[in-house]
N, C-alpha and C positions, 0 to 999 in steps of 0.2 A: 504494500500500500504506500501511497507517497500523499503529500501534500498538494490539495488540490489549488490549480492556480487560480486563488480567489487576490482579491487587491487586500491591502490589509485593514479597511474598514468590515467588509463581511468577518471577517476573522474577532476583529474587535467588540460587533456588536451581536455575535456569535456569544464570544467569551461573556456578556454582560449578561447576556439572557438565560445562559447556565445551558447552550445547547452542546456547548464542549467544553474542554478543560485546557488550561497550558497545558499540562503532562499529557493528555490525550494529542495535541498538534506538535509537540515536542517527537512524541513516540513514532506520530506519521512522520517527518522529518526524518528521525536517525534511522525509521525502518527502510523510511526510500535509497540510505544513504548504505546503508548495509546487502541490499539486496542489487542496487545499482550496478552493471557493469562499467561505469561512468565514473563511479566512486573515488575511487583510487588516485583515480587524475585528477578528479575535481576536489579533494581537499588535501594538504599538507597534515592537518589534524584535526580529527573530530572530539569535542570535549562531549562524551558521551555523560558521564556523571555526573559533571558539573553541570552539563543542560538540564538534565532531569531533576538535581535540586533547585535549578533556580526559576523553572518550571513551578515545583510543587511550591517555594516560597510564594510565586504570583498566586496561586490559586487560596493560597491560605490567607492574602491577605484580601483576593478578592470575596472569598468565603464571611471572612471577618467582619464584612461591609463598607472596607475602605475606601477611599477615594484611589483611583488607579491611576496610575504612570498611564503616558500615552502609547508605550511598545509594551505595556503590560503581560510577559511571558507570551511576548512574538516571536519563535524562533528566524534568528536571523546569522547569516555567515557575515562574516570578514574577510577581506582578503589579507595573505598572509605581508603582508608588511607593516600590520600594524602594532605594537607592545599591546603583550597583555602581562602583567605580572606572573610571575612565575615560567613564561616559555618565551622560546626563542624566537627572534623576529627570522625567520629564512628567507623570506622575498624570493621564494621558488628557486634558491638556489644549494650547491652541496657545500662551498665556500664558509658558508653561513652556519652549517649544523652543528660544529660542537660550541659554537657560542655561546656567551654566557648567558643566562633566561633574563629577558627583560625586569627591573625592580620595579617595574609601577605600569601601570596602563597605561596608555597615548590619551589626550586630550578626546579624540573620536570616543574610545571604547569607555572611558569614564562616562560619558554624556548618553552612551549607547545606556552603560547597564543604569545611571538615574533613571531614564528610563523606562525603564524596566525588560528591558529585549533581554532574548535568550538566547546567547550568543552559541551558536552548533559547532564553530567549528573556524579551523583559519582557512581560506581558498586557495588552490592550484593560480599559480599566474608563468607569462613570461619572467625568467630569471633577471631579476632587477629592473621591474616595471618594460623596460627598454626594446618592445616590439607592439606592433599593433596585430599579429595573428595569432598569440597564446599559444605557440609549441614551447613544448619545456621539456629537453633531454634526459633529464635527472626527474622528475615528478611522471612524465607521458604527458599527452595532450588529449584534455577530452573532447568528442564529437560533438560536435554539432546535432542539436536533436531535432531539427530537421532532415535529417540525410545522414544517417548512421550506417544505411546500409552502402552506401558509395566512401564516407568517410572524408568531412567537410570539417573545416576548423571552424571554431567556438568563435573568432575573433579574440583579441588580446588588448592592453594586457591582461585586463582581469578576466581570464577566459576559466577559472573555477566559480569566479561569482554570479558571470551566467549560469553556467552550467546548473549552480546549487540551487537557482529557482526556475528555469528550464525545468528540470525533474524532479521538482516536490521536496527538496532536500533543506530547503529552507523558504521562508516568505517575502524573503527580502534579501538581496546584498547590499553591501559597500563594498566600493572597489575605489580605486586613483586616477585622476584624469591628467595625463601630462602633456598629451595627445591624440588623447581620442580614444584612452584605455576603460572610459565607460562607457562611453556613446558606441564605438564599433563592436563587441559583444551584444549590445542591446541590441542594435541594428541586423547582425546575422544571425542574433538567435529569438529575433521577433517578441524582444520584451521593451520597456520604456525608459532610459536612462537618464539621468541628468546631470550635468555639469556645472557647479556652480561656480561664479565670484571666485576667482581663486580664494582672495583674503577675509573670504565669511565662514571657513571653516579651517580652523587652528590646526598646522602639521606637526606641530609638538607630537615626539614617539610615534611619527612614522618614518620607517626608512626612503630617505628624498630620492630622486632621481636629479630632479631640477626644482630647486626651490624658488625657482623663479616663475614656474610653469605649471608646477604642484599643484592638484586640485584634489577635492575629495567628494564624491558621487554616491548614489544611490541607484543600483538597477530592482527593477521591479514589474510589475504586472499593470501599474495605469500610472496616470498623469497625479492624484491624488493621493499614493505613496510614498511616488518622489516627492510632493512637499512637505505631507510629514514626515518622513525621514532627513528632507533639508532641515526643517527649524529645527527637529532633534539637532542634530550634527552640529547644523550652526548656532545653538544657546538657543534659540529663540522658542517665543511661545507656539506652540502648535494654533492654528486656525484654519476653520475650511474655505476651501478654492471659493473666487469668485469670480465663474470663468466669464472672460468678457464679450460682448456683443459685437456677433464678427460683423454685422450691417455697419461696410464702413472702418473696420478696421483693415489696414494698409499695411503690405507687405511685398519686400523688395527680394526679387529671385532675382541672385547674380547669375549672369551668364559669363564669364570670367572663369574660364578654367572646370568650374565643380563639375560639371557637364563631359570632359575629356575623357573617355574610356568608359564610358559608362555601357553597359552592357545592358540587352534588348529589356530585359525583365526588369531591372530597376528604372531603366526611361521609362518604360507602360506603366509601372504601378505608380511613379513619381507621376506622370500626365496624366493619370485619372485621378488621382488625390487633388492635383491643381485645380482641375474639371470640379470636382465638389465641392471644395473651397467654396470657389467663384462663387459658383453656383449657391451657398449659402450664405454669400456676401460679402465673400473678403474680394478687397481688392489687388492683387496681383500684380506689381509692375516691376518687368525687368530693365536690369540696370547693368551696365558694365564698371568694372572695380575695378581698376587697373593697379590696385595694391599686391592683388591677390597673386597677379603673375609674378612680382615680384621675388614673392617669400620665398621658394627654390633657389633663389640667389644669395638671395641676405643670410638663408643659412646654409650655402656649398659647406662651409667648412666642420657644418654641427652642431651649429648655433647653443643657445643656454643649452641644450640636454647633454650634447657634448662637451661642452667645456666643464659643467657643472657636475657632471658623474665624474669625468676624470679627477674633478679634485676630490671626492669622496672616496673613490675607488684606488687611485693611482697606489698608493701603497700596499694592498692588497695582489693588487694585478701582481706588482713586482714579486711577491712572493709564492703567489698560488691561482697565479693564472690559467693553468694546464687543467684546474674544477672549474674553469668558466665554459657556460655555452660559448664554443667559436664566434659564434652569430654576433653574442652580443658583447665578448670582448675586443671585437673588431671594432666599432663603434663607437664605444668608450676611448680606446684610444685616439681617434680621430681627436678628442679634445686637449693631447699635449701638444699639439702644436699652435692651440691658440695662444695669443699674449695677450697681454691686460687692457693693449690697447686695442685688440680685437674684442674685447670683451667690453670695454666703454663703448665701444662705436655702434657694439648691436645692441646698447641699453637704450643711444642714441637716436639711431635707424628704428628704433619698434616705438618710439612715441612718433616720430615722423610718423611710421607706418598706419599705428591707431588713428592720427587723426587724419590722415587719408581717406581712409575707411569708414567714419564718422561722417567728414564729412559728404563721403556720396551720397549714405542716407539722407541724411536732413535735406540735398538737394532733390533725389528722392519720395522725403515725407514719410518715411518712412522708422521706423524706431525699431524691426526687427526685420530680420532675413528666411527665408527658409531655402531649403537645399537639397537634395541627396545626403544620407549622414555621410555613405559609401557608395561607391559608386556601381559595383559589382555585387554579386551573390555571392555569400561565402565560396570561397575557393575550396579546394579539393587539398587533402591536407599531405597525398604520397609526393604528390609535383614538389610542394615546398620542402619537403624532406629531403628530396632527391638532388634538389639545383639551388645553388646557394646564390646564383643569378634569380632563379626564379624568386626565392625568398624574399630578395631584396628590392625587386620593383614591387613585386606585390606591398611589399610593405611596404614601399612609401607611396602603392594606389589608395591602400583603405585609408594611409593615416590623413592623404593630401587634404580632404574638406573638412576634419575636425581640426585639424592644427590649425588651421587661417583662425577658429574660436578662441585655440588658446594662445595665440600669439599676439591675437586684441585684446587680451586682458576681460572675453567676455561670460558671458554665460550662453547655458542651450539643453533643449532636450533632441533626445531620438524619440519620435513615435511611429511604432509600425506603420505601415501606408496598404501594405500589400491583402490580397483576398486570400481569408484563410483556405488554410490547405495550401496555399503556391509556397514560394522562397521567399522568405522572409527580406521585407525591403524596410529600409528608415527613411521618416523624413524630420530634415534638422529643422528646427525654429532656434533661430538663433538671435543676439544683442548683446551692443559693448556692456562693461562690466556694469554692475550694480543693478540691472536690469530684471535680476532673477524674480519676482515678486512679477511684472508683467509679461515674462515668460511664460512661468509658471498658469498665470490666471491663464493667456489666450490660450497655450498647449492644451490644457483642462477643455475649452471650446473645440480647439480642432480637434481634438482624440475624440468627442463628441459626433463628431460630421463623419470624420474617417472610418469610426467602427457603424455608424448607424447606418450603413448604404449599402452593406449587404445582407 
């Protein structure tokens, strides 16, 4: 049995009415997680005991008649890079295993277990965030559960935190968006992700990739998960959506690149989602960005991810290089060649960039984008295994439209587009930063129009 993929309000208002129990959605969680052949890949570690106390804790204080927490014994994953007291952060890698166990939670999981989530377990990712397709040599790489039987990638990085609500294993993830590492999981495995504000959610105790890029997310099952799970994460008071009136609200689809290689099934599902849009009253108007071609340039060299791993990394490599994925210690190093003054010029060049990009909107009228999140259908996961060429354009196709988000300094969700049963397609709504709050409400409207039209 697994956990059925409800959003986490049915779950909540389930638990209130006494028609289930935490331990009862706990037990569907670790039973899916145990009987899964997905399992393996999809967690680094399951805290099988400690969910099941912290389970029965929710339940005895909702027994008691207490006022509950809003994740109130919601079994939910982690992905692994985040502290939790007592274990090792591994960040999906072997480098990392006999380290010392973290002394305190991360700012995330503290705020997860106030709370009251029940935290299942840490998730399978690419080895140091540092891909967007979630192979991981040392953990495996779980399928895609659309297309298990051909054998398709999850998307990355956090490609266990799909996975663990793809198949009932939890009701929620977090994962890290540095590039696209929550939105392209969501996108290929046909769930709702969101990327906030970088700096509305504190990376205190988690291990950085680019603390300049760093984001921390929410994958999930609708548009109204991800924002309770945002104000969890980011302090803030839980409140419900107040999705806004698409009559009239304006939205700027860049043609500028996101469009390049887009493959037949994500252009169809992306031109009939616009088709209902419209058709429900949003206004549509495309725009050319000429920021956008740029960013392949401004970061030839590996811009903040590379630079900023290597200085994390650099001393490790030198000793124990030979336990890195090749993949990604290849790439890391791209960043000792940057110098300080490549590293002022691209802090320089991304505010030029930002308000490039700002400004088209406003000439526009515009105050949010939508896109393709990816452009493609999950890839096939032997190809990448096989050609370390292949690997590497694929990945920098899925990363190309979520990184123009993180390199605005913006926010965005992925919402499915596509007709169930086909391949799972994303569409992005996206806005420069601080914007999450009217993301958030219109996504809550389009997910509205996109699921009611079949």
């Amino acid at each position: 049995m697994t956990l059925p993929a409800h959003p986490l309000h049915h779950w909540t208002d389930a638990l209130a009415r006494g028609v289930t129990s935490s331990r009862a959605l706990t037990e569907q969680a670790l039973e899916a997680a145990s009987v899964s052949s997905q399992a393996g890949a999809t967690f680094t570690r399951l805290h099988v005991e400690r969910a099941r106390a912290s389970a029965d804790a929710a339940d005895r204080l909702r027994d008691a008649g207490l006022p509950m927490a809003p994740l109130a014994g919601l079994p939910i994953s982690i992905k692994d890079l985040f502290d939790e007291a007592g274990e090792v952060t591994g960040a999906g890698s072997r480098v990392l295993m006999g380290s010392s166990p973290a002394v305190s939670d991360s700012a995330v999981v503290q705020r997860l277990r106030a709370a009251g989530a029940v935290i299942v377990g840490r998730t399978n990712m690419t080895e140091f965030a540092y891909s967007g397709l979630g192979l991981n040599p040392h953990h495996g790489t779980p399928l895609n559960p659309w297309d298990r039987a051909t054998g398709r990638i999850p998307g990355g990085s956090s490609s266990g935190a799909a996975v663990s609500v793809s198949d009932g294993m939890s009701a929620a993830a977090i994962g890290t968006d540095t590039g696209g590492s929550v939105r392209i999981p969501s996108a290929l495995c046909g769930l709702t992700g969101f990327k906030p504000t970088a700096r509305r959610v504190p990376t205190t105790g988690v291990l950085p990739l680019s603390p300049t890029l760093d984001s921390v997310g929410p994958l999930a099952h609708s548009v109204a998960c991800c924002a309770l799970l945002d104000a969890v994460l980011a302090g803030e008071q839980p409140a419900p959506l107040r999705p806004l009136q698409l009559a009239g609200l304006r939205l700027a689809l860049p043609r500028t690149l996101v469009f390049d290689g887009a493959d037949a099934t994500v252009s169809a599902a992306f031109a009939a989602a616009c088709t209902a849009l419209s058709q429900a009253g949003v206004q549509i108007v495309e725009i050319d960005v000429p920021a956008f071609a740029e960013l392949a340039h401004i970061n030839r060299g590996g811009g903040f991810i590379a630079a900023e791993a290597w200085a994390w990394h650099a001393a490790l490599l030198e000793s124990r290089e030979a336990e890195y994925d090749p993949r990604v210690s290849v790439r890391i190093r791209r960043g000792s060649s940057l110098t300080a003054a490549d590293y002022l010029e691209l802090l320089a060049v991304r505010q030029r960039w930002i308000s490039s990009v700002a400004h088209r909107l406003a000439e526009a009228n515009a105050s949010m984008m939508i896109m393709p999140t990816v452009p493609v259908v999950a890839p096939l996961l032997a190809p990448l295994q096989a050609s370390d060429e292949t690997y590497g354009s694929t990945n920098l196709l899925l990363l190309r439209n979520p990184t123009l988000i993180n390199f605005l300094d913006g926010c965005a969700l992925s919402l499915p587009c596509h007709r169930p049963g086909d391949a799972p397609v994303g569409l992005m709504l996206a806005a420069p930063g601080g914007r999450d709050a009217d993301v958030l409400c219109a996504g809550a409207a389009l997910e509205a129009v996109l699921r009611n039209r079949f």
